[in-house]
RODO-2510 file (C-alpha; in nm, 4 decimals, decimal comma):
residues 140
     n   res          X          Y          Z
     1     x     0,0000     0,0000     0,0000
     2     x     0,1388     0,3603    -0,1042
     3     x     0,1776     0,6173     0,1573
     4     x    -0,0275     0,9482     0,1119
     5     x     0,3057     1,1548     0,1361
     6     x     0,4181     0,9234    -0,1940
     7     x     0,0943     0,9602    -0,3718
     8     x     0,1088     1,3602    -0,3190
     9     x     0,4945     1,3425    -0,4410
    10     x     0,3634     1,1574    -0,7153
    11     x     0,1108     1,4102    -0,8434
    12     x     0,3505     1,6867    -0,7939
    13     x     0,6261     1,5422    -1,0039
    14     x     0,3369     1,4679    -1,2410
    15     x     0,2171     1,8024    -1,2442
    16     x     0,5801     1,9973    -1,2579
    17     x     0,6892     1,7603    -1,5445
    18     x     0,4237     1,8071    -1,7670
    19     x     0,4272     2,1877    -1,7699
    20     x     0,8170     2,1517    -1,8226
    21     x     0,7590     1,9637    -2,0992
    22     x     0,4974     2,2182    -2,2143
    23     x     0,6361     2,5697    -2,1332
    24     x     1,0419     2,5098    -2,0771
    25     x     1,1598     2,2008    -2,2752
    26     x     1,3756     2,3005    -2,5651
    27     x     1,4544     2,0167    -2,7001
    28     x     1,2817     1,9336    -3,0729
    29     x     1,2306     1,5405    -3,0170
    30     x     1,0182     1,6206    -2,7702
    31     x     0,6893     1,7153    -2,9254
    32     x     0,3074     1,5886    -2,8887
    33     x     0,3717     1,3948    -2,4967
    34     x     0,1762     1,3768    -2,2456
    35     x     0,2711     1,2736    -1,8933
    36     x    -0,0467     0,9898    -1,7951
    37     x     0,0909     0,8965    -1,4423
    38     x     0,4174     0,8638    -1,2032
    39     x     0,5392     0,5940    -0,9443
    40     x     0,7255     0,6840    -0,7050
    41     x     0,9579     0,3911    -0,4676
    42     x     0,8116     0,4375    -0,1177
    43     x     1,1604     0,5749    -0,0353
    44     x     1,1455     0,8015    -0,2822
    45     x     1,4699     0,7721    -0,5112
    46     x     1,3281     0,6752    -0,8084
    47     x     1,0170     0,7634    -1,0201
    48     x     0,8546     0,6220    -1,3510
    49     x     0,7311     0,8855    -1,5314
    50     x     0,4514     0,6686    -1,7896
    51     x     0,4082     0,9050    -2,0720
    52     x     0,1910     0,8680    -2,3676
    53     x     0,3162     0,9845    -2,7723
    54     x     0,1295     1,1209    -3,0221
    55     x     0,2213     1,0027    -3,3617
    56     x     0,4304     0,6863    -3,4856
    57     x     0,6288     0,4014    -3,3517
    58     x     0,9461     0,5669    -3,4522
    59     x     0,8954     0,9026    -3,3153
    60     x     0,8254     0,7569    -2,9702
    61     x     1,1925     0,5935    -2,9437
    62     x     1,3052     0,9600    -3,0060
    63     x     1,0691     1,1533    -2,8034
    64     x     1,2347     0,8910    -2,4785
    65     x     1,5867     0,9608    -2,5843
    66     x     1,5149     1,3372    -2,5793
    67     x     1,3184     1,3234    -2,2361
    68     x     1,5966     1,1592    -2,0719
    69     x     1,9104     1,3467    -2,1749
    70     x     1,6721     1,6338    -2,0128
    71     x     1,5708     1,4152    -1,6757
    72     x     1,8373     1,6332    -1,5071
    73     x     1,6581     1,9429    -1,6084
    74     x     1,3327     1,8280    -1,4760
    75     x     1,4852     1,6639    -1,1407
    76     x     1,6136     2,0550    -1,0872
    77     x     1,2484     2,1463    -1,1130
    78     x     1,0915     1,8936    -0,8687
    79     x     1,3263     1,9638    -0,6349
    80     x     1,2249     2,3360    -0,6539
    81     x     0,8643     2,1906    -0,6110
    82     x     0,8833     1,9073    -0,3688
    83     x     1,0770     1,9569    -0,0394
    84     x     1,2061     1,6321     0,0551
    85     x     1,5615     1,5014     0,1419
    86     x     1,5538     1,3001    -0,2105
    87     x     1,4630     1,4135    -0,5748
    88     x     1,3672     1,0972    -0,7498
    89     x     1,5907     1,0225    -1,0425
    90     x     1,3462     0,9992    -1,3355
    91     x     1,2909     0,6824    -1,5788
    92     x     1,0731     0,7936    -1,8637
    93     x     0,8669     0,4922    -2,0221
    94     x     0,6018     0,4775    -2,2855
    95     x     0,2743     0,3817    -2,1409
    96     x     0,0929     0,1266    -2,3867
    97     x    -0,2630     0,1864    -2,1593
    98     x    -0,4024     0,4068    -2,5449
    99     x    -0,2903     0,1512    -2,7612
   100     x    -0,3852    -0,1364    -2,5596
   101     x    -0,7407     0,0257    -2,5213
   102     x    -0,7402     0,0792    -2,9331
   103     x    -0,6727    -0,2601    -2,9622
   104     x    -0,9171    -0,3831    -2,7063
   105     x    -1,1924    -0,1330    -2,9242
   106     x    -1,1086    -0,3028    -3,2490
   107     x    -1,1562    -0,6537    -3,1248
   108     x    -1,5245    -0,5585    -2,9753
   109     x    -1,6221    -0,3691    -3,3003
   110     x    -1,5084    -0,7190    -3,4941
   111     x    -1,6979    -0,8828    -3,2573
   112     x    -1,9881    -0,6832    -3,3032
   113     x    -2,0074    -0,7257    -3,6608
   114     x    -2,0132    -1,1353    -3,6733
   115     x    -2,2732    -1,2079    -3,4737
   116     x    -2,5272    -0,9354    -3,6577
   117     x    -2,3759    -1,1553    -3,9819
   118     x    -2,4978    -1,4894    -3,8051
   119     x    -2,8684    -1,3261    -3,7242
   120     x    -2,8509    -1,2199    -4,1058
   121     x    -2,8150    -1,5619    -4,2301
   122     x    -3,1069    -1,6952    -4,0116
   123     x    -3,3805    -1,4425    -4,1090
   124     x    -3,3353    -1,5144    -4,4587
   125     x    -3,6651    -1,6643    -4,5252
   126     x    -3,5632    -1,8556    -4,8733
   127     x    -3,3414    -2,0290    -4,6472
   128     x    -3,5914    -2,1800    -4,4518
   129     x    -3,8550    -2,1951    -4,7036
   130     x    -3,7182    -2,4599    -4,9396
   131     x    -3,6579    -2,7361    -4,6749
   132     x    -4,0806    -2,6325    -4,5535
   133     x    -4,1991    -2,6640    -4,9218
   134     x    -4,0517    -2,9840    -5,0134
   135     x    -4,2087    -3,1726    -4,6968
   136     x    -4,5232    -3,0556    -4,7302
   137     x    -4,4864    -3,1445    -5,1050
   138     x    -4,3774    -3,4944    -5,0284
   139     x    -4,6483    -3,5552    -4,7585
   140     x    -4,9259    -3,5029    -5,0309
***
Protein backbone atom coordinates (compact mmCIF):
# COMPACT_ATOMS: atom_id res chain seq x y z
CA UNK A 1 0.00 0.00 0.00
CA UNK A 2 1.39 3.60 -1.04
CA UNK A 3 1.78 6.17 1.57
CA UNK A 4 -0.28 9.48 1.12
CA UNK A 5 3.06 11.55 1.36
CA UNK A 6 4.18 9.23 -1.94
CA UNK A 7 0.94 9.60 -3.72
CA UNK A 8 1.09 13.60 -3.19
CA UNK A 9 4.95 13.42 -4.41
CA UNK A 10 3.63 11.57 -7.15
CA UNK A 11 1.11 14.10 -8.43
CA UNK A 12 3.51 16.87 -7.94
CA UNK A 13 6.26 15.42 -10.04
CA UNK A 14 3.37 14.68 -12.41
CA UNK A 15 2.17 18.02 -12.44
CA UNK A 16 5.80 19.97 -12.58
CA UNK A 17 6.89 17.60 -15.44
CA UNK A 18 4.24 18.07 -17.67
CA UNK A 19 4.27 21.88 -17.70
CA UNK A 20 8.17 21.52 -18.23
CA UNK A 21 7.59 19.64 -20.99
CA UNK A 22 4.97 22.18 -22.14
CA UNK A 23 6.36 25.70 -21.33
CA UNK A 24 10.42 25.10 -20.77
CA UNK A 25 11.60 22.01 -22.75
CA UNK A 26 13.76 23.01 -25.65
CA UNK A 27 14.54 20.17 -27.00
CA UNK A 28 12.82 19.34 -30.73
CA UNK A 29 12.31 15.40 -30.17
CA UNK A 30 10.18 16.21 -27.70
CA UNK A 31 6.89 17.15 -29.25
CA UNK A 32 3.07 15.89 -28.89
CA UNK A 33 3.72 13.95 -24.97
CA UNK A 34 1.76 13.77 -22.46
CA UNK A 35 2.71 12.74 -18.93
CA UNK A 36 -0.47 9.90 -17.95
CA UNK A 37 0.91 8.97 -14.42
CA UNK A 38 4.17 8.64 -12.03
CA UNK A 39 5.39 5.94 -9.44
CA UNK A 40 7.26 6.84 -7.05
CA UNK A 41 9.58 3.91 -4.68
CA UNK A 42 8.12 4.37 -1.18
CA UNK A 43 11.60 5.75 -0.35
CA UNK A 44 11.45 8.02 -2.82
CA UNK A 45 14.70 7.72 -5.11
CA UNK A 46 13.28 6.75 -8.08
CA UNK A 47 10.17 7.63 -10.20
CA UNK A 48 8.55 6.22 -13.51
CA UNK A 49 7.31 8.86 -15.31
CA UNK A 50 4.51 6.69 -17.90
CA UNK A 51 4.08 9.05 -20.72
CA UNK A 52 1.91 8.68 -23.68
CA UNK A 53 3.16 9.84 -27.72
CA UNK A 54 1.29 11.21 -30.22
CA UNK A 55 2.21 10.03 -33.62
CA UNK A 56 4.30 6.86 -34.86
CA UNK A 57 6.29 4.01 -33.52
CA UNK A 58 9.46 5.67 -34.52
CA UNK A 59 8.95 9.03 -33.15
CA UNK A 60 8.25 7.57 -29.70
CA UNK A 61 11.93 5.93 -29.44
CA UNK A 62 13.05 9.60 -30.06
CA UNK A 63 10.69 11.53 -28.03
CA UNK A 64 12.35 8.91 -24.78
CA UNK A 65 15.87 9.61 -25.84
CA UNK A 66 15.15 13.37 -25.79
CA UNK A 67 13.18 13.23 -22.36
CA UNK A 68 15.97 11.59 -20.72
CA UNK A 69 19.10 13.47 -21.75
CA UNK A 70 16.72 16.34 -20.13
CA UNK A 71 15.71 14.15 -16.76
CA UNK A 72 18.37 16.33 -15.07
CA UNK A 73 16.58 19.43 -16.08
CA UNK A 74 13.33 18.28 -14.76
CA UNK A 75 14.85 16.64 -11.41
CA UNK A 76 16.14 20.55 -10.87
CA UNK A 77 12.48 21.46 -11.13
CA UNK A 78 10.91 18.94 -8.69
CA UNK A 79 13.26 19.64 -6.35
CA UNK A 80 12.25 23.36 -6.54
CA UNK A 81 8.64 21.91 -6.11
CA UNK A 82 8.83 19.07 -3.69
CA UNK A 83 10.77 19.57 -0.39
CA UNK A 84 12.06 16.32 0.55
CA UNK A 85 15.62 15.01 1.42
CA UNK A 86 15.54 13.00 -2.10
CA UNK A 87 14.63 14.14 -5.75
CA UNK A 88 13.67 10.97 -7.50
CA UNK A 89 15.91 10.23 -10.42
CA UNK A 90 13.46 9.99 -13.36
CA UNK A 91 12.91 6.82 -15.79
CA UNK A 92 10.73 7.94 -18.64
CA UNK A 93 8.67 4.92 -20.22
CA UNK A 94 6.02 4.78 -22.86
CA UNK A 95 2.74 3.82 -21.41
CA UNK A 96 0.93 1.27 -23.87
CA UNK A 97 -2.63 1.86 -21.59
CA UNK A 98 -4.02 4.07 -25.45
CA UNK A 99 -2.90 1.51 -27.61
CA UNK A 100 -3.85 -1.36 -25.60
CA UNK A 101 -7.41 0.26 -25.21
CA UNK A 102 -7.40 0.79 -29.33
CA UNK A 103 -6.73 -2.60 -29.62
CA UNK A 104 -9.17 -3.83 -27.06
CA UNK A 105 -11.92 -1.33 -29.24
CA UNK A 106 -11.09 -3.03 -32.49
CA UNK A 107 -11.56 -6.54 -31.25
CA UNK A 108 -15.24 -5.59 -29.75
CA UNK A 109 -16.22 -3.69 -33.00
CA UNK A 110 -15.08 -7.19 -34.94
CA UNK A 111 -16.98 -8.83 -32.57
CA UNK A 112 -19.88 -6.83 -33.03
CA UNK A 113 -20.07 -7.26 -36.61
CA UNK A 114 -20.13 -11.35 -36.73
CA UNK A 115 -22.73 -12.08 -34.74
CA UNK A 116 -25.27 -9.35 -36.58
CA UNK A 117 -23.76 -11.55 -39.82
CA UNK A 118 -24.98 -14.89 -38.05
CA UNK A 119 -28.68 -13.26 -37.24
CA UNK A 120 -28.51 -12.20 -41.06
CA UNK A 121 -28.15 -15.62 -42.30
CA UNK A 122 -31.07 -16.95 -40.12
CA UNK A 123 -33.80 -14.42 -41.09
CA UNK A 124 -33.35 -15.14 -44.59
CA UNK A 125 -36.65 -16.64 -45.25
CA UNK A 126 -35.63 -18.56 -48.73
CA UNK A 127 -33.41 -20.29 -46.47
CA UNK A 128 -35.91 -21.80 -44.52
CA UNK A 129 -38.55 -21.95 -47.04
CA UNK A 130 -37.18 -24.60 -49.40
CA UNK A 131 -36.58 -27.36 -46.75
CA UNK A 132 -40.81 -26.33 -45.53
CA UNK A 133 -41.99 -26.64 -49.22
CA UNK A 134 -40.52 -29.84 -50.13
CA UNK A 135 -42.09 -31.73 -46.97
CA UNK A 136 -45.23 -30.56 -47.30
CA UNK A 137 -44.86 -31.45 -51.05
CA UNK A 138 -43.77 -34.94 -50.28
CA UNK A 139 -46.48 -35.55 -47.58
CA UNK A 140 -49.26 -35.03 -50.31
Amino acid sequence: MTSRRVLKAAQAIREVVSLAILTELRDPRVENVTVTTVEVTGDMRQARVHVTVMGEDTNSSQVLKGLSSAAGFLQRKIANRIESRYTPKLQFVLDQGQENAREVARILEDLAVAPKTVTQQKDDPTEFAKPADTATSSET
